[in-house]
C-alpha positions as CSV (number, residue, x, y, z in Angstrom):
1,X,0.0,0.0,0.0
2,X,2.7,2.4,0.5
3,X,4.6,1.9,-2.4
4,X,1.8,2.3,-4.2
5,X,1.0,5.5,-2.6
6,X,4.4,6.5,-3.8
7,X,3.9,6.1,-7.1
8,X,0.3,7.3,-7.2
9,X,1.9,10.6,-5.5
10,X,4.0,10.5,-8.5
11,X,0.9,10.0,-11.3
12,X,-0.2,13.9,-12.6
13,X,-3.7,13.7,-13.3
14,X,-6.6,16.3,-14.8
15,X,-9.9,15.3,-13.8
16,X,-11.8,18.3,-13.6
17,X,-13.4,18.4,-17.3
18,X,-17.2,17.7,-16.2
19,X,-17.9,18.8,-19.9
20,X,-21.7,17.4,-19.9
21,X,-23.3,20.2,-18.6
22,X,-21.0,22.7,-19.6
23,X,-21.2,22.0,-23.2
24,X,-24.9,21.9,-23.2
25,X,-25.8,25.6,-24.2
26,X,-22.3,25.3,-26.6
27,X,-23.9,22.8,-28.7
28,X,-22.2,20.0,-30.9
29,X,-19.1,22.2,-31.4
30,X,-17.3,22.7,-27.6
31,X,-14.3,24.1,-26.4
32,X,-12.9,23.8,-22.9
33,X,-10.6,25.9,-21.4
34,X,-8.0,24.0,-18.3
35,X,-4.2,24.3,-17.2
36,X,-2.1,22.1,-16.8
37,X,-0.3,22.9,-13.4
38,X,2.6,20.5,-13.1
39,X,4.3,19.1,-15.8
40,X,2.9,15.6,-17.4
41,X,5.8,13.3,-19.0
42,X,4.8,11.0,-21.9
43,X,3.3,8.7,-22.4
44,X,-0.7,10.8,-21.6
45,X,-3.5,9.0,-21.7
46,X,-6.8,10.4,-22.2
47,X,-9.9,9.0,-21.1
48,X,-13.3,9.3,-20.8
49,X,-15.3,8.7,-18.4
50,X,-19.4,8.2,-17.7
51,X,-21.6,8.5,-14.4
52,X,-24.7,6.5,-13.8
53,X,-24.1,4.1,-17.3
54,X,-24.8,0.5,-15.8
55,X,-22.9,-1.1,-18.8
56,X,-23.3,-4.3,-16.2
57,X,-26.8,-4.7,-17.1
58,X,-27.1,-8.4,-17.2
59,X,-29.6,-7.5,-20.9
60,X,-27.4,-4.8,-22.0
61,X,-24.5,-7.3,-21.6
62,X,-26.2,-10.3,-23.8
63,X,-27.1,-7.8,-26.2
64,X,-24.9,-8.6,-29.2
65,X,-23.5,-11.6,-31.4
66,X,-20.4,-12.8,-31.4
67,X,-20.1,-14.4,-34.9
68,X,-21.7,-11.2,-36.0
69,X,-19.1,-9.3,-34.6
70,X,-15.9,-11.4,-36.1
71,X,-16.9,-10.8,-39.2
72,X,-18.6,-14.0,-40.2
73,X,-21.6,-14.7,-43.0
74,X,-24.5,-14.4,-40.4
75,X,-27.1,-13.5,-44.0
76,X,-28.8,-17.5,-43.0
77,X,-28.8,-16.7,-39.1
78,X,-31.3,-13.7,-38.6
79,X,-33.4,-15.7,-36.7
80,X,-30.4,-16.1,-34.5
81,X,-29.1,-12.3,-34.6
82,X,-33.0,-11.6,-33.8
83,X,-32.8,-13.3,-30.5
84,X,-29.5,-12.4,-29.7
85,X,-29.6,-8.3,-30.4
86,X,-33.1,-8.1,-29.2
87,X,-34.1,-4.8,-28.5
88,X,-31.9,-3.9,-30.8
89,X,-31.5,-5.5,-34.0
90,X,-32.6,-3.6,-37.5
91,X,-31.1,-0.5,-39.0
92,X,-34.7,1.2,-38.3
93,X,-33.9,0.3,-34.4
94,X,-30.4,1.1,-34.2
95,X,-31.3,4.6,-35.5
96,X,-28.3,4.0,-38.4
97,X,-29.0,5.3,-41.9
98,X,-26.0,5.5,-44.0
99,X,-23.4,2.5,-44.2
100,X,-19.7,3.7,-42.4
101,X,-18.7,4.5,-46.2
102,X,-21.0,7.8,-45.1
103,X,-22.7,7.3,-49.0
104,X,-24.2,3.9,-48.9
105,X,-28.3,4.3,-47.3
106,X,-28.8,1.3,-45.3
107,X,-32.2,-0.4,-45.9
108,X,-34.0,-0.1,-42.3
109,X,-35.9,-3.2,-42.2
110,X,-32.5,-5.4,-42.7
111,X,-30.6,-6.6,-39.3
112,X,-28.2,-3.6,-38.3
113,X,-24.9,-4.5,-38.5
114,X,-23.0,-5.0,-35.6
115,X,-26.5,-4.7,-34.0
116,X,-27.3,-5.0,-30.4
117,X,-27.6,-2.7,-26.9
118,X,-23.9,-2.3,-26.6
119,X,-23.3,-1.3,-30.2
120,X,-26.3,1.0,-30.4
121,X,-24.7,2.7,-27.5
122,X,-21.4,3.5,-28.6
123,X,-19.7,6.5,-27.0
124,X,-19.0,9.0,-30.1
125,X,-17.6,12.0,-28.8
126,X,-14.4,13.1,-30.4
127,X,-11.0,15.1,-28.8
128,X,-8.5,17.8,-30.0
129,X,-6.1,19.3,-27.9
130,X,-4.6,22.7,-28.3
131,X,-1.9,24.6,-26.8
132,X,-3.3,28.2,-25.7
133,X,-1.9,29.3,-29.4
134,X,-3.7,27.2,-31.4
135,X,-0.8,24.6,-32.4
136,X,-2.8,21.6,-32.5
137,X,-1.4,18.1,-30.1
138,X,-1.9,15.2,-31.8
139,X,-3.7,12.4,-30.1
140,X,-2.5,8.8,-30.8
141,X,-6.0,7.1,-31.5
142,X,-4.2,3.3,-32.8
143,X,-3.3,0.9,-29.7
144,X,-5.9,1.9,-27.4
145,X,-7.9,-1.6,-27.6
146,X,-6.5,-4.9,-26.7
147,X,-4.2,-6.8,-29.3
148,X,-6.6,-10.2,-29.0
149,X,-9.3,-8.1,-30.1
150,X,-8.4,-6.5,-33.1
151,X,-9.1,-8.8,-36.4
152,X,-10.4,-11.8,-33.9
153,X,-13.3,-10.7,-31.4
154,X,-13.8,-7.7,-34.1
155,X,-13.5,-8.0,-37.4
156,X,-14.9,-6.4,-40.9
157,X,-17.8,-8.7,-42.7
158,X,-15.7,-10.3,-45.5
159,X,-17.8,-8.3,-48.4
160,X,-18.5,-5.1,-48.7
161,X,-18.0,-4.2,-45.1
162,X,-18.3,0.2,-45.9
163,X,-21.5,-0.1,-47.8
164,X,-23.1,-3.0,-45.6
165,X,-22.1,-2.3,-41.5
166,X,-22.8,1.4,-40.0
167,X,-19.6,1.5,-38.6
168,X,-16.5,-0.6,-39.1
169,X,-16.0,-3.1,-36.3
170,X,-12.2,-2.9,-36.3
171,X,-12.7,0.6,-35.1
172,X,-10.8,0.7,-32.0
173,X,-13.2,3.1,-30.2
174,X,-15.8,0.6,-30.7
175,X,-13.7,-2.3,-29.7
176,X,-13.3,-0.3,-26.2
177,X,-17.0,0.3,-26.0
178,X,-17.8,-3.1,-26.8
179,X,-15.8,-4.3,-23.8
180,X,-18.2,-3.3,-20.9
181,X,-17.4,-2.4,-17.4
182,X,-18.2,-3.6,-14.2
183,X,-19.3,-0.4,-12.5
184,X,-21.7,2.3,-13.2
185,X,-18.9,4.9,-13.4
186,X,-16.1,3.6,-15.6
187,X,-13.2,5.4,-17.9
188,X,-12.2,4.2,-21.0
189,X,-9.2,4.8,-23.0
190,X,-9.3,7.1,-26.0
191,X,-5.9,8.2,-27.2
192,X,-2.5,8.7,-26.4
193,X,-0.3,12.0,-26.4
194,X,3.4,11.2,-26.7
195,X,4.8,15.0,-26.1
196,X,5.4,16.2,-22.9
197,X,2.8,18.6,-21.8
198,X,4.6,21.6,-19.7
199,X,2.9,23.9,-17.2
200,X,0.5,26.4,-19.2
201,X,-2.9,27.0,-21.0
202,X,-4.6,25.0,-23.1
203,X,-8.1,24.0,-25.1
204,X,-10.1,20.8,-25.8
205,X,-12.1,20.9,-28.3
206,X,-15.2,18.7,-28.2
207,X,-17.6,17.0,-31.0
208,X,-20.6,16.7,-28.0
209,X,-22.5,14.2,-29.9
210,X,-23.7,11.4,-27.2
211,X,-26.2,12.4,-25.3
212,X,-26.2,11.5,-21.1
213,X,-29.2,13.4,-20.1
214,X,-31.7,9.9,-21.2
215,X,-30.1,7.9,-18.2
216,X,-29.2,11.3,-15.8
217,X,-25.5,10.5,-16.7
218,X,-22.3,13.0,-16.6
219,X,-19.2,12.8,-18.8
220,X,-15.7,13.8,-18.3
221,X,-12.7,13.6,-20.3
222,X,-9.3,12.8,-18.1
223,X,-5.5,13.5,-18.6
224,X,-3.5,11.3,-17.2
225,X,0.5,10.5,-16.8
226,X,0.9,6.7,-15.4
227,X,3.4,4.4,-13.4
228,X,4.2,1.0,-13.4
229,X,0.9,-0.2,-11.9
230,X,-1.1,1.3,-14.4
231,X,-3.2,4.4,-13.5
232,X,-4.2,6.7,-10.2
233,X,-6.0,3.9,-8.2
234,X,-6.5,5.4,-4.8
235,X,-8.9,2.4,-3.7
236,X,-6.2,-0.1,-4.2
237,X,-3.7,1.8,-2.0
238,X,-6.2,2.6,0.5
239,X,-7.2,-1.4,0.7
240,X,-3.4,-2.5,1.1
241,X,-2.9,-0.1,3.6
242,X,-6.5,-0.9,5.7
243,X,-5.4,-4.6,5.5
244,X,-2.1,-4.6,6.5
245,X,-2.8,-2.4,9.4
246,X,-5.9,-5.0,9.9
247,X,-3.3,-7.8,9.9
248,X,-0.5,-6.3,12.5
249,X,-3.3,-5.9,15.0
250,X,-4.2,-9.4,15.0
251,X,-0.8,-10.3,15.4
252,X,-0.2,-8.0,18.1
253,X,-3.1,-9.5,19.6
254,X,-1.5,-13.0,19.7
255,X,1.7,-11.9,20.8
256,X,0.1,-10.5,23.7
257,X,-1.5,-13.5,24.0
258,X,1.1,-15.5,24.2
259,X,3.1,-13.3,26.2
260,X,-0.1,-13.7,29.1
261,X,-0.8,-17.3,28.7
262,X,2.5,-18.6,29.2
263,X,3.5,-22.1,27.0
264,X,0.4,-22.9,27.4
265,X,-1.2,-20.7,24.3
266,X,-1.8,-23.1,21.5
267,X,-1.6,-26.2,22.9
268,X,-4.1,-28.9,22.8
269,X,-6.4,-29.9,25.4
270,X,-5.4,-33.8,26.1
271,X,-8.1,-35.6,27.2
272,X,-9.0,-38.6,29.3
């Protein structure tokens, strides 16, 4: 617990972007204002994060097909992607109009593809970040989803994937999405900044496109440096600490014990 205080101590951290009611009145186009106060090293990870979103929901969870979402021929399974994406499951459903090609109109009686709760869900917001000049910091958006996924779990139907699926499924955003959390408030990683970020002013820019007022939600959007156990995580540190202390007490309590009861502590009662 203590060395992980040490290295928490050591993680810079921006937390204070509650952009969900901020951008309301700025509409789809937002720009935050923050500064950066101490130094943040590279590798900076940017998150987001949601409030009240029970992605644990044990329907929202089963929401989805697998095969579907590999990539596989599921044109002589619709009865199957029926059951599986229930409530959602055509284009009509989904709300999904134009194939990710952004020409191709999707016919909104056919199954949505991917189609499902989770899918229907997905966060779209999008990040820039700007020095206080302008000069635009570019925001690694490739890595951010787990190497088994990509081209296994997720993977583009094998014909005409742009003018067929709403979005492509080896989007790495989605692949995030699509791996739900345990927790009603959960972050998710979005990009990566590899430049040093030194004290000063800067802007976010925001495309506020997903909507948290339905389920009485918030959204943020994080900056954070790491160490090598990942993230801030004040919880674990706190538990170690709790525990250990929990555990020195009870062996205090045994040594004084002992120290009372003689040779006698411990032994077994013989008897006739």
């Amino acid at each position: 617990g203590i060395v992980l205080h040490v290295f928490n101590s050591k993680i810079v951290e921006i937390d204070t972007l509650n952009y969900g009611k901020q951008c309301k009145d700025q509409g789809k186009d937002c720009t935050l204002n923050f500064d950066v106060q101490e130094e943040m090293k590279a590798p900076i990870f940017l998150f987001y994060e949601l409030h009240n979103f029970y992605q644990n929901h044990r329907r929202y969870i089963k929401s989805k097909n697998n095969a579907q979402l590999a990539g596989e021929d599921m044109s002589q399974k619709e009865s199957t992607l029926r059951s599986d994406c229930d409530p959602m499951v055509t284009n009509k459903d989904m709300k999904k109009e134009l194939a990710w090609d952004n020409i191709t109109k999707l016919d909104n009686d056919s199954i949505a593809s991917p189609c499902g709760l989770i899918a229907a869900s997905f966060f779209n917001d999008e990040y820039q970040l700007l020095k206080s000049d302008g000069t635009r910091i570019e925001i690694d958006e490739t890595n951010i989803a787990w190497p088994s996924d990509k081209g296994n779990k997720f993977a583009k139907a094998k014909v005409n994937s742009e003018k067929t699926q709403w979005i492509n499924p080896e989007n790495e955003h989605f692949i995030v999405w699509m791996r739900t959390a345990g927790l009603p408030n959960f972050r998710k990683l979005w990009g990566k900044i590899t430049q040093d970020l030194p004290v000063g002013k800067y802007q976010i820019k925001i495309k506020n496109n997903y909507d948290v007022e339905p389920f009485k939600g918030e959204k943020l959007v994080i900056l954070s440096t790491s160490g090598p156990f990942g993230g801030k995580n004040r919880f674990l540190e706190i538990s170690y600490i709790v525990v250990g202390v929990i555990c020195w007490i009870v062996a205090g309590i045994f040594i004084v014990k002992k120290k009372l009861t003689g040779d006698k502590f411990g032994e077994s009662i013989k008897l006739n």
